[in-house]
N, C-alpha and C positions, 0 to 999 in steps of 0.2 A: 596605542589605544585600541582596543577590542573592538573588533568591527558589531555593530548593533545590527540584525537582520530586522527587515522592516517588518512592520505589524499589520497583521492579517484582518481583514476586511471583513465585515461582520457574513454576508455573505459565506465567504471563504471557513470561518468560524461557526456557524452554523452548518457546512456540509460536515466540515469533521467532525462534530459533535453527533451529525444523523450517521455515520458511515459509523462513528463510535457503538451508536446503541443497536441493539437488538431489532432485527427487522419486526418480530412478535411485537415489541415495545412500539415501534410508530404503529403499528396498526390498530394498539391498543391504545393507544391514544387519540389516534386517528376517530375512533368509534364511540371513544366518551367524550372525545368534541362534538359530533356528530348529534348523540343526546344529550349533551347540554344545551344547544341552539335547537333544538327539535323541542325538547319537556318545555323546556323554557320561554318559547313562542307558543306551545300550547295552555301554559299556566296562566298568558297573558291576555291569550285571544275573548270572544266574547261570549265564544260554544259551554256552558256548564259554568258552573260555579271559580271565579279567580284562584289562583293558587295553589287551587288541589292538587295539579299535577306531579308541582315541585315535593310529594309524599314518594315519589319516584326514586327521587334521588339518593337515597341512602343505600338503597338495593344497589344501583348502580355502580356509585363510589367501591362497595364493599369487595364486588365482584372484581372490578377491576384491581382491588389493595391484594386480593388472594390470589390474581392470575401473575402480579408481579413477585409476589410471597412464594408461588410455584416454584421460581428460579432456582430457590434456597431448601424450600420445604417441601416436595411435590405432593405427599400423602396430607401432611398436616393443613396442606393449602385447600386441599381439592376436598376434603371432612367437611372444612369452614365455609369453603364456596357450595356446598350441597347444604348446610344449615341454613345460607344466606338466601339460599334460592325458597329454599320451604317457610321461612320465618316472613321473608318478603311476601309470599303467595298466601300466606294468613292474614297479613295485615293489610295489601290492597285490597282483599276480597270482603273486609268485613269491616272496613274505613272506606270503602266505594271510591276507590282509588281510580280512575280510569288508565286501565295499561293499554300498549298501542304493541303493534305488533313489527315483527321484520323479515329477517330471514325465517325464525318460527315465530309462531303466534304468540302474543302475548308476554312476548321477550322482547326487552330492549336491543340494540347491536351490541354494547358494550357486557350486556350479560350473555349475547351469544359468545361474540369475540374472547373472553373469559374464557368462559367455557371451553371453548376448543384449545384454548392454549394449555388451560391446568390437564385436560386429558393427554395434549401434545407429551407434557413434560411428566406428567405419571407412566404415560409407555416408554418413554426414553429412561428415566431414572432409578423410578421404584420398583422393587422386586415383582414378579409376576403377580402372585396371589396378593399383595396390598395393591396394586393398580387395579386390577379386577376389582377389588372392593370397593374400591375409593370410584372407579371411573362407574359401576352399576350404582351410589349415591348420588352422584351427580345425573344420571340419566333421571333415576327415581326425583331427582330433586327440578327438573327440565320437564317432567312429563307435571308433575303437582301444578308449577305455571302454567303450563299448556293450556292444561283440563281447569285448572281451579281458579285462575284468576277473571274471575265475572264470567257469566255466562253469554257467548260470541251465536251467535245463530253460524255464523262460514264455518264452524267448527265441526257442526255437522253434516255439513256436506261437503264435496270434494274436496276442499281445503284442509280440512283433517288428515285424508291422504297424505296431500303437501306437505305439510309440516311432519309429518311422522315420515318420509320419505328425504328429506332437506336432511332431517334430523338424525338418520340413518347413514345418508353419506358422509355428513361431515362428520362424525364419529369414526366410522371408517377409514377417514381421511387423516386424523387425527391419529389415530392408535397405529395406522400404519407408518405413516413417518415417522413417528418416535420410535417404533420398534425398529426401522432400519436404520436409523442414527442411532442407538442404544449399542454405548463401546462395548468392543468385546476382549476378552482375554488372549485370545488367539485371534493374531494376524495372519492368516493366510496371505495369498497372494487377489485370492475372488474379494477378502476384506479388505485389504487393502487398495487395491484399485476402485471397490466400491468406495471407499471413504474419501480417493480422491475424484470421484466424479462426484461426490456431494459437496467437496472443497468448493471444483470450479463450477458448481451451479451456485454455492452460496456466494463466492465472488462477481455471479452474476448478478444474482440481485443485487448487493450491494452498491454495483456499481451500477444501477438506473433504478434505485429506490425510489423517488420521486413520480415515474413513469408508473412502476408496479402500483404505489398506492392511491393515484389515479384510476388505473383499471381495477385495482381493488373495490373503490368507491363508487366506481360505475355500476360494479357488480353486483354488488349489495343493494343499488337505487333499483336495480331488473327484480331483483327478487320480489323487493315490494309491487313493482310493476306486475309481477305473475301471478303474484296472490288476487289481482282485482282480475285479472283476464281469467283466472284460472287453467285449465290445460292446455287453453289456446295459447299460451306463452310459453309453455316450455320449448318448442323448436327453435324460438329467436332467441330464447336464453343459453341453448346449446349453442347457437351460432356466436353469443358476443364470449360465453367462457371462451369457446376454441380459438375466436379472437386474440383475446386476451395473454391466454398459454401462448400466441405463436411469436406474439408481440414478446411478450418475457423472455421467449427465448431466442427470438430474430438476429441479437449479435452472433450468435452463430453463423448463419447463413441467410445473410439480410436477403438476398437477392430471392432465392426463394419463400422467405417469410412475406414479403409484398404480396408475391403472387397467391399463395397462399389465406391472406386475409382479404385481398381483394375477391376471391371466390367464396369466403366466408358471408363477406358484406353482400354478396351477388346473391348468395343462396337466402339470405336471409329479405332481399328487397323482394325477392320473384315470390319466397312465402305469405309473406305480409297480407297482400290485398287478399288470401284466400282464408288464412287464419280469424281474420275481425277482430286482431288486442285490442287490449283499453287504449282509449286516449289517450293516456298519459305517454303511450310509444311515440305519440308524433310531435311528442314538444320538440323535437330538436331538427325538425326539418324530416321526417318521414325515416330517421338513421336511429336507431338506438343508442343512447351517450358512450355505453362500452365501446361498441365499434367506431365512434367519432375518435375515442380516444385511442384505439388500437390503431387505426389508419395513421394518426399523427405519429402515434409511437413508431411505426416501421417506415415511416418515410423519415424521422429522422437516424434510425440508425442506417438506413442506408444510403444516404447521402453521408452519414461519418463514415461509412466502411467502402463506399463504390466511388470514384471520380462524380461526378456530376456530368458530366458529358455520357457516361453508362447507366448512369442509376434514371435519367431522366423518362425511357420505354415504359419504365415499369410504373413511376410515381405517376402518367400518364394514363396507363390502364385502371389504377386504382383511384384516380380522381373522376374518372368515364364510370366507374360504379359508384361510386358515390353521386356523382350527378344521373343516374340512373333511379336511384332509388329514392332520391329524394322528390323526382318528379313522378315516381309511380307511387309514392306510398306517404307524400306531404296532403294533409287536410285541418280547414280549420276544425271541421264538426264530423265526417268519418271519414272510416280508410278507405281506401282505393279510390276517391275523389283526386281526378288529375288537376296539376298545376298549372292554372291560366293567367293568372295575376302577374300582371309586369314586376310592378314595382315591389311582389314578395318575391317573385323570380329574381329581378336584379340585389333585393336583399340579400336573401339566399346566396345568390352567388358570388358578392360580396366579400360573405363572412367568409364563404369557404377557399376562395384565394389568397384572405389577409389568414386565416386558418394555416395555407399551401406555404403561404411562404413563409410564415413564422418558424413551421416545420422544417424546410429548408435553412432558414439562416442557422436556426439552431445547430443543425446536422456541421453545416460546415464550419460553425464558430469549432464544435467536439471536435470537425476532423483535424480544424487547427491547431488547436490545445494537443489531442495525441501523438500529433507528428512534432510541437515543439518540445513535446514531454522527451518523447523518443528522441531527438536531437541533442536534448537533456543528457540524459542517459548515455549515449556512446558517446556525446564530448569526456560525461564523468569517466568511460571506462576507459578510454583511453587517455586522457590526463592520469588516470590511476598507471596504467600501462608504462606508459610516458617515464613518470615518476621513480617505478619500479626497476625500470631499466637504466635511467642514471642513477639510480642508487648502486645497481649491484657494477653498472661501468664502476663508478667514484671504488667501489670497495674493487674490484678487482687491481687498478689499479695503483689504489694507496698502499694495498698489504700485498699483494704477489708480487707486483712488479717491484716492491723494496726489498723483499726477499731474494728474487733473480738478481736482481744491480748485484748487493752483498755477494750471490755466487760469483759474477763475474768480474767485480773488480778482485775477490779474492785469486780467484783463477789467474789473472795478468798479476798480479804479485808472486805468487806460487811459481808462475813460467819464469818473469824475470828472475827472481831469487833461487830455483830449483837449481842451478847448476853451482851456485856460489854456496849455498846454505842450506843442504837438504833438510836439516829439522825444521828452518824457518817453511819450506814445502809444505813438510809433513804437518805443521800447525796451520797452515793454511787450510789441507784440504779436509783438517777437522771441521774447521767453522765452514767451510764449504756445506760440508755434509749436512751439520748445524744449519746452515741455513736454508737448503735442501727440502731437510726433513719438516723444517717452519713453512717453508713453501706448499709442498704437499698438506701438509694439516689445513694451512688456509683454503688451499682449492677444494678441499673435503667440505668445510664447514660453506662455503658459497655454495658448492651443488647442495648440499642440503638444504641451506635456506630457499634454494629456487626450485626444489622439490616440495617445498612447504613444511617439511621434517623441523625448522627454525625459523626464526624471523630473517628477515633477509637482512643482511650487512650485521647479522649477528657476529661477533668475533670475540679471541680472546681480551683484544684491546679496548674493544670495546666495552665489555662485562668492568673490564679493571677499572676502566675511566672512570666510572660512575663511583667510585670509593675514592680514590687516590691520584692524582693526575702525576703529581710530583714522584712518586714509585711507577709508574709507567713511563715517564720519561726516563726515567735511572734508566728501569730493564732495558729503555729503547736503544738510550745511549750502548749503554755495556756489552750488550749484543755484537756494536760495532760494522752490523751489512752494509755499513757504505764506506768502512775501509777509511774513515779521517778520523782522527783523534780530534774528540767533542769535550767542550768544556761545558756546562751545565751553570745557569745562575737563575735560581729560584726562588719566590716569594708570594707564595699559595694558598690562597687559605683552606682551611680544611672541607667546608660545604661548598665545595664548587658544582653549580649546578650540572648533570649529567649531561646534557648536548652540547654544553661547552665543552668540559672538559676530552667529552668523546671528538668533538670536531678540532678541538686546540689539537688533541694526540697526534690525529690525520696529517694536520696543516705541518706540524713540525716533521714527522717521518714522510712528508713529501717531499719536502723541501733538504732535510738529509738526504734523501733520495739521489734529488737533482745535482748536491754537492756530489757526492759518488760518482755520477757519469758525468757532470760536465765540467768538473774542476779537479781532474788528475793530479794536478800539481799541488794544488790546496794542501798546507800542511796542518791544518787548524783547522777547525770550526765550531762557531761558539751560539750555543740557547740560551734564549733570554725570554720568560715566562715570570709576570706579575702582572697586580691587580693595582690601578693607577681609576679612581675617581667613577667606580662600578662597570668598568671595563677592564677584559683581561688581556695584557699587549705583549704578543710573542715576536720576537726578534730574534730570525736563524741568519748567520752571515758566516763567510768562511773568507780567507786571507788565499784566495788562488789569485795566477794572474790573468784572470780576466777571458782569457783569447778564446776565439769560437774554436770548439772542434767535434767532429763528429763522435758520438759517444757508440764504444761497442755495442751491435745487436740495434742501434737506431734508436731513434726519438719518439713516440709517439705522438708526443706535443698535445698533450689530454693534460696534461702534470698541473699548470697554472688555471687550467680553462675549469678542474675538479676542485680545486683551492677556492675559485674564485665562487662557483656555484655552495660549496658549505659555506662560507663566509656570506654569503646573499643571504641564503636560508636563514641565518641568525641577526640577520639587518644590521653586520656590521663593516667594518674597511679591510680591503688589503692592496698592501704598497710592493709592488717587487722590482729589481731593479740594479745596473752595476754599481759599488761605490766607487765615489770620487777617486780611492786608494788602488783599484782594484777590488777582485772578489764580487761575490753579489750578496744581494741582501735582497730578505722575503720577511715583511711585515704584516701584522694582521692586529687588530682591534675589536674585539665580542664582549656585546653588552653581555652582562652576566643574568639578565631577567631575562626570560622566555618569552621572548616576543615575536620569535618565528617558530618556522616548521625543520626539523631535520629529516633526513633522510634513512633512517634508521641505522 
């Protein structure tokens, strides 16, 4: 019965699903959750008229259907998302639609988040002069919202900067990644190394997506933050991006990414009280949430990459700025109001060690999982290893050393009979040669398969098996390398599965083998190959008498122990052993369904 692998845990099912998709795709979704819970609380609340807001949502949807349409279509996508933008910015401004703003003004997240992707995938994909066109539609069509949807008073002052500034880099940002992922015809060697240090950064992300779109989301909540402070917030938004980047990239070199963000969060706590942001910086305890969320991010990767007995100096230093900053720069009503309150103090600190160690268990559950993974892994390659090597022992073995026997029993016949019978010699040391020359072809065809040139234990006998079991037992008989005259009694049928038939061939020219060297006197030996009740039962037996002797050139005593391991393989019986009469006998039983593994 076929072993059932157990079933994967929704959990478990859910990361491979997100590992499956597009990091652009969670983010883009990430963003139109974000405004669906945002419109949707605003359509509800009690500010203006019920339900206006939800006139929103078709812009939104639309942008999003064209930035995943990008994937397939970049030009055609990014026309339709420049119509969506300008057709939207008619009908909020003259339905009095209230738009809210974000990264830029008067743009939703999920029509920025769009946006940047349909231009991502027109610089990667589309020919130069159609991305140009398609990507100045979309600006044209970004700037129509900016300016046209109702008229903003912040628009005219600084904030217009802002936004035409936001709106500059991330455009920037945009066209320039797709242009350095945009395949090329010619791989150099500067292109090809470039492509793989894009491989292993996208392998990075992938592998702490969850983390990234955290910081991601943090990210986007600053920006809103910056728009109320206006310029007094850009330094502490430089501090949480830098954050963020070092966090994303800290499996690298966890040990210095600590140190690193803890100076981020330092530089950012000693600015605070002199800048004066909005209030809404100090909801989280006087830390801004990107950095809350960078801090956790880098103490758990290195607690997975460092001991915990080394990594703890450092998780130390960066909980000393954190608690640094939270008492220079926590207020209920403004900044730089120091923290005297107990029982906010003991809150605070609190959250931030059930924070400390969440972060830590985490770390060391991942260090767990990667070292049992990795434990995984070289058991698998070495079982692979393992596997490989009794394969090509069993074939060295079963086919050279039947080859060698045949030369050397032929040889001691040849010695005895050369001086009675030179032609009986002379015919001798034909099949000699003959068997020689089979010798050699074998140890060609094994170095080959162990060179990778073949599959390994590929052989002539084995190629045959797979058609004809009963023709290869002929040729095997006929051959004669083990010097007994063999009688043959077969009843085969024609589809005999191929790892039978290939391991029946093995079992039986082993076991002539053993007659060869260890029944000299044996005048007889008889094969007995049929199919009895969906099992195939081979019976080799020869009429010697019995007596132990040393066989020329030695034993290796592999012969029974390689019989018995293909016969396991196929989860079936083998019997061997003296008869009552004399002689021995080598029995074997193989189901004819495929219920094991061979050996190739």
């Amino acid at each position: 019965m076929p072993h059932t692998p157990p079933s994967k845990t929704f959990a478990a099912r859910a990361t491979e699903l997100a590992r499956r998709l597009d990091m652009s795709v969670l983010v883009l979704f990430a963003a139109l959750a974000f405004d669906l819970v945002f419109v949707t609380d605003a359509a509800l609340d009690d500010i203006g008229p019920k339900f206006v807001d939800l006139g929103l949502f078709p812009g939104i949807f639309a942008m999003a259907a064209c930035a995943l349409w990008a994937r397939k279509r970049a030009a055609v996508a990014g026309v339709f998302g420049a119509l969506v933008l300008m057709f939207c910015t008619f009908a909020i401004r003259y339905l009095n639609i209230p738009a809210y703003s974000s990264v830029l003004a008067n743009l939703s997240i999920t029509e920025v988040v769009a946006g940047i992707e349909m231009v991502y995938f027109l610089a990667r994909r589309a020919r130069p002069g159609v991305a140009f066109a398609v990507i100045s539609a979309l600006v044209m069509g970004a700037l129509t919202a900016v300016f046209g949807r109702g008229y903003d008073s912040r628009l005219y002052t600084s904030n217009v900067l802002q936004s035409l500034l936001f709106g500059f880099l991330l455009l920037v940002a945009a066209v320039t990644t797709g242009a350095v992922g945009r395949p090329r015809r010619e791989r150099d060697p500067a292109t090809v190394e470039r492509l793989r240090t894009m491989h292993r950064f996208t392998e990075l992300v992938r592998g702490q997506w969850p983390l990234i779109g955290m910081l991601g989301i943090g990210v986007l909540v600053e920006f809103g933050y910056t728009y109320e402070s206006g310029s007094r917030g850009f330094p502490l938004l430089a501090c949480s991006i830098g954050a963020a980047a070092v966090t994303a990239l800290s499996p690298r070199r966890p040990r210095d990414s600590i140190l690193v963000v803890a100076g981020l969060l330092l530089l950012s706590a000693l600015m605070t009280p002199f800048l004066h942001p909005s209030h809404s910086y100090q909801l989280l305890g006087g830390i801004p949430p990107t950095q809350i969320v960078a801090g956790f991010g880098v103490v758990v990767n290195v607690v997975r990459a460092v001991p915990l007995a080394r990594a703890w100096p450092r998780i130390v230093v960066l909980s000393g700025v954190v608690a640094i900053g939270t008492i220079l720069n926590f207020s209920q009503y403004r900044p730089g109001r120091l923290l005297t309150d107990p029982a906010t103090l003991g809150t605070l600190a609190t959250v931030g060690v059930l924070l400390l160690g969440i972060a830590i268990a985490i770390g060391l559950y991942l260090r767990s999982r990667d070292s049992e993974r990795a434990q995984v892994v070289k058991s698998a390659v070495t079982d692979a290893q393992t596997a490989e090597r009794m394969a090509l022992a069993r074939e060295l073995h079963d086919v050279v050393a039947h080859h060698v026997t045949g030369i050397v029993v032929q040889a001691q016949a040849a010695r005895m009979m050369g001086e009675k019978n030179p032609e009986l010699a002379l015919e001798a040391m034909g099949r000699i040669e003959n068997a020689g020359v089979e010798a050699l072809a074998a140890m060609r065809r094994l170095v080959r398969s162990m060179r990778g040139d073949a599959p390994a234990g590929s052989s002539e006998f084995n190629e045959q098996a797979t058609t004809d079991l009963a023709a290869d037992l002929h040729k095997l008989v006929d051959a004669g390398n083990h010097g007994i005259p063999t009688q043959l009694r077969l009843d085969l049928p024609a589809d005999l599965p191929h790892e039978v038939g290939r391991s029946a061939l093995r079992l039986v020219q082993e076991s002539l083998t053993n007659v060869g060297k260890h029944a000299s006197d044996a005048t007889e030996a008889l094969v007995l190959a049929e199919v009895v009740d969906g099992e195939l039962h081979l019976r080799v037996t020869d009429n010697g008498s019995g007596q132990t002797h040393r066989p020329a050139g030695g034993s290796g005593g592999y012969g029974l122990v390689g019989m018995r391991e293909r016969v396991a393989l196929l989860h079936g019986r083998l019997s061997a052993g003296r008869e009552p009469n004399g002689g021995w006998r080598v029995e074997a039983w193989l189901p004819l369904e495929a219920n094991g593994e061979t050996d190739g």
